[in-house]
Steps between C-alpha positions, in 0.01 A plus 500: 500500500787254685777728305345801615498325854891368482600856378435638853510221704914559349476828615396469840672177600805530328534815491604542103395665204412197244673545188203444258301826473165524602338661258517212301366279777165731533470480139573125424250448848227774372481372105574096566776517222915536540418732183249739635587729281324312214246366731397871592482580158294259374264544832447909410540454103244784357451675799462889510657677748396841446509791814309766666778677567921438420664478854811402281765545773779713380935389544773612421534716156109479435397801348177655637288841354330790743195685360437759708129510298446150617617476816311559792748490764916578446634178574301293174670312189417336250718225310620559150317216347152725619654797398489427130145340568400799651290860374748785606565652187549850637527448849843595749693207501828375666714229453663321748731234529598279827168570728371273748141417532267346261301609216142719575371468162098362557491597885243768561637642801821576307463604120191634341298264310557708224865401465440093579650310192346233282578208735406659828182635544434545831340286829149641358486459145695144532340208357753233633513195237611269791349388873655242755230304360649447184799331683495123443355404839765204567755761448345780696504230812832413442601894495382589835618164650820535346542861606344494819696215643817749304434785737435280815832349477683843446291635761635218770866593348422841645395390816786258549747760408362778759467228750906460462688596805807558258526710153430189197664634193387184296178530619437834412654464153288181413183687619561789256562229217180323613285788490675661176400158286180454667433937360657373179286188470176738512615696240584254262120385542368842474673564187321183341165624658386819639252183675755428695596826683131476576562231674813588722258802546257234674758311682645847664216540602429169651562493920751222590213352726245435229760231382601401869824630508663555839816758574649662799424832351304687789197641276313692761812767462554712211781742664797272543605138399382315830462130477265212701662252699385208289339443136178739490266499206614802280241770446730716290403473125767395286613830382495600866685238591787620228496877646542344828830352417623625195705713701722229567588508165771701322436872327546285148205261574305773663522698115376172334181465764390863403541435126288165615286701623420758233443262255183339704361851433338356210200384800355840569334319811864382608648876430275565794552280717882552484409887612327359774755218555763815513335688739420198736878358465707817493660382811697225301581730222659758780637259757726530792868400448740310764746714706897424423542607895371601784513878461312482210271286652449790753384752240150290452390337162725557187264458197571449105313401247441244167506576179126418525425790586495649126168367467364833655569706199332225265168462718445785719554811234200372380221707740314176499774279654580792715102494638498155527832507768357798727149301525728160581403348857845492534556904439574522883763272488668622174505848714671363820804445277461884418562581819797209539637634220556878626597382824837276320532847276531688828730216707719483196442834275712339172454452142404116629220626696408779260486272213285216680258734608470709118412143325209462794384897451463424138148347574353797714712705164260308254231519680472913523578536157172480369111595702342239491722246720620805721125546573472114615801594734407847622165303616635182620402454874797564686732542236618879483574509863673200484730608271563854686558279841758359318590850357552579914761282532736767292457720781924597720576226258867705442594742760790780570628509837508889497665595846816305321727638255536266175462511096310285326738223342422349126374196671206700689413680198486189306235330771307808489441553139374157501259559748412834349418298156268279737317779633444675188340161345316421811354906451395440148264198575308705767488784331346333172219353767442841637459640206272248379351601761452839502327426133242290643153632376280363740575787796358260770753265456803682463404683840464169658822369364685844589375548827549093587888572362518853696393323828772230436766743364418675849524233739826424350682787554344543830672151573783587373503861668471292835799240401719849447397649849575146727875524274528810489881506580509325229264707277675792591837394446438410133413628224294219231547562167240259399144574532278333225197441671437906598629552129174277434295701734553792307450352169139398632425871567654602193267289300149540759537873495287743252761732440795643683373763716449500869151473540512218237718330760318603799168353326682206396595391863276644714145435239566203294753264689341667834847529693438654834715802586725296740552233269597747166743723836661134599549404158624781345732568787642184481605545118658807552746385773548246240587700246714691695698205565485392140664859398740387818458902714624459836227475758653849648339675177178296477247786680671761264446307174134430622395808536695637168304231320134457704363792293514261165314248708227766574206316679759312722701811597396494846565141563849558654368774726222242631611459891338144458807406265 
């Protein structure tokens, strides 16, 4: 291990990339022999490395096949290789050439079992010909040593380059060379063994602590990168430890990690614990980036994201994957950057913003597609009105002055549409709960869920109706085009209601969610001025448009006659 040693000791003291590579220096280290290559295969000669599933990562020029009778969600391939090992004589196939991803042939949450090749058939039916156990043992200690003392190094290099005071190009480049051989190292040994990717499974898995390792890494936080004053035993597992810092890494490095990654899919148990790894890390995957000056500064947190984050569409399309994230301990947390999120997309309404929230929505996206795992959500304590208080923050988030004269200029369109693209994504996950909703069979529980959400839809607006009346120079003066969360309000009537009639409605509020009159007058007030604001009438007209349209609203017709109003 002294190479291994002198490698970084170069690094951090000298500050210099050594010349020799160190992929070489793993492998001479890990197989005892300047020719590992011969040394590895004489140590695996024989051995079987046959698959559950294919997880063959796809580059540039690959070509990949659709069968839309196999697939069970839009976004699954399969390579070429299980295409011609494959049944789907007759089926709807497409060729395609240059997609990213990896290959879904044997994966049960992706293709039917039906259309699994030869090679790969499935997490269920495989009868794996290999086990850590078949790993030489002197080898299998000098793996993990070899590796884990790897990653510890490279995880100091981290921590001495955020610890700079000053930007440390050579620094930075040498840690994306370190952690590029150490990825290729693995995968030279997991092409000799499927064993072996066992075994990195293991060591992932493995908390820095059990072997005594000590960082500056503040563990107790999994929002931002925070750090102890002095050498802490590490409670981060290894692979935690990665998403931690691999942000500090360039996009290049960030592609290899995820290809890393999909190829440990091969451990079922691991799949799962990278969905729950996801969930409880997301933080580090969307991260807050440095300021270039003060006025940006000023704005609040400017987020982006790694490339990481394309392991969503590989784990949590599956409804599984998707289940296992909502009932995560760290769900709450994963939903505080929700709200982060929409706050950056209303301080800064660009494509930046847009974009760094869509690659988070794609998990609450995945999620509704498909009952089961929008059932675990819809019932999740806390969950739904979490995610419409976030929803509330949309509310006057883009306003028109209306007692000045102006046009709207390309740039304010621009922000807007944006925004509106938000909204209408932020509509179609509570919708798809309230409608899940309003299929519940057992009636006692979707009352108790409906009126629980009526009360809290209520005591919103009520909140809000009270924040409009202490501005209400303000309220009055403009007009918000914005208004998500009372779009939401009436999606959760839409769905709830029998049919539309009146007395429908009026048994609807009044019967099942058991409004009182005041609350359903305050309420419904409240969304009309709203609206009228929304449609931007001058406050001059509003008692003239009320009463043209209060006959539509039937049961609340008398509400703006009511002297207590």
């Amino acid at each position: 291990d002294t190479e291994i040693e002198q490698f970084f000791h170069t690094i951090i003291y000298n500050r210099q990339k050594p010349n020799e590579l160190f992929l070489a220096i793993i492998l001479k280290t890990l197989f005892n022999s300047t020719n590992f290559k011969n040394a590895a295969n004489e140590l695996f000669e024989g051995v079987k490395n046959s698959k559950a599933v294919c997880a063959k990562v796809f580059t540039k020029n690959d070509i990949a096949f659709k069968c839309y009778d196999c697939e069970k969600d839009p976004t699954c391939v399969i390579c070429k290789e299980c295409y011609e090992k494959g049944k789907h004589k007759g089926h709807r196939v497409l060729m395609q050439k240059s997609v990213s991803g990896c290959c879904d042939c044997g994966d049960p949450d992706a293709w039917n079992e039906a259309g699994f090749c030869s090679d790969h058939p499935g997490y269920a039916n495989f009868k794996p010909t290999y086990s850590i156990d078949d790993i030489p043992a002197e080898f299998r200690e000098n793996f993990l040593r070899v590796f884990e003392k790897c990653f510890f190094y490279l995880f100091n290099l981290y921590e001495e380059l955020k610890l700079c005071k000053q930007e440390d190009l050579v620094l930075m480049e040498a840690i994306d060379d370190v952690l590029k051989n150490i990825m290729g190292a693995l995968e030279f040994c997991g092409e000799k063994s499927m064993a072996l990717w066992l075994l990195t499974c293991k060591l992932f898995k493995t908390k820095l602590s059990e072997n005594k390792r000590e960082l500056f890494a503040n563990t107790s936080n999994i929002k931002e990168m925070s750090f102890h004053s002095i050498n802490k035993l590490c409670d981060f597992t290894y692979f935690e430890a990665l998403v931690f810092y691999h942000q500090l890494n360039s996009a290049n490095i960030h592609d290899k990690l995820q290809n890393l990654c999909i190829k440990l899919f091969v451990d079922y148990d691991f799949k799962i614990y990278m969905a729950e790894t996801y969930i409880k890390m997301v933080h580090f995957i969307f991260y807050t980036e440095s300021h270039e000056n003060k006025e940006e500064q000023a704005q609040g947190p400017k987020y982006a994201y790694t490339r990481l984050v394309g392991l969503d569409v590989q784990l949590f399309t599956a409804e599984e994957f998707s289940i296992i994230g909502v009932n995560s301990v760290h769900f709450p947390t994963f939903l505080d950057l929700f709200e982060e999120l929409l706050k950056y997309a209303i301080r800064c309404p660009n494509y930046s913003s847009f974009e760094t929230f869509m690659q988070y929505h794609s998990f609450f996206f995945y999620t509704c597609q498909k009952t089961p795992s929008r059932k675990v959500l819809l019932y999740k304590e806390g969950a739904v009105k979490r995610i419409l208080e976030c929803l509330n923050t949309f509310n006057y988030c883009f306003k028109i002055d209306v007692t000045k004269k102006h046009s709207l200029n390309p740039q304010i369109v621009e922000d807007l549409i944006y925004l509106m693209e938000i909204e209408y994504k932020l509509l179609q996950i509570v919708d798809n709960l309230f409608v899940e909703l309003s299929l519940e069979e057992n009636k006692t529980t979707r009352l108790e869920v409906a009126q629980d959400l009526a009360e809290y839809f209520v005591n919103t607006i009520k909140r809000n109706d009270i924040k409009a009346f202490k501005e209400s120079k303000e309220f009055n003066k403009y007009r918000s085009i914005h208004i998500p969360y009372y779009r939401a309000f009436t999606l959760f009537i839409k769905n709830m209601v029998e049919e539309p009639t009146s007395a429908a409605l009026e048994k609807l509020l009044k019967t099942d969610l058991k409004l009182s009159d005041r609350n359903i007058e305050i309420v419904f007030l409240f969304l009309f001025q709203i609206a009228l604001r929304t449609m931007t009438f001058t406050i001059v007209n509003e008692k003239k448009i009320w009463e043209f349209y209060s006959p539509i609203f039937d049961i609340f017709s008398s509400m703006y006659k009511n002297p207590k109003l």
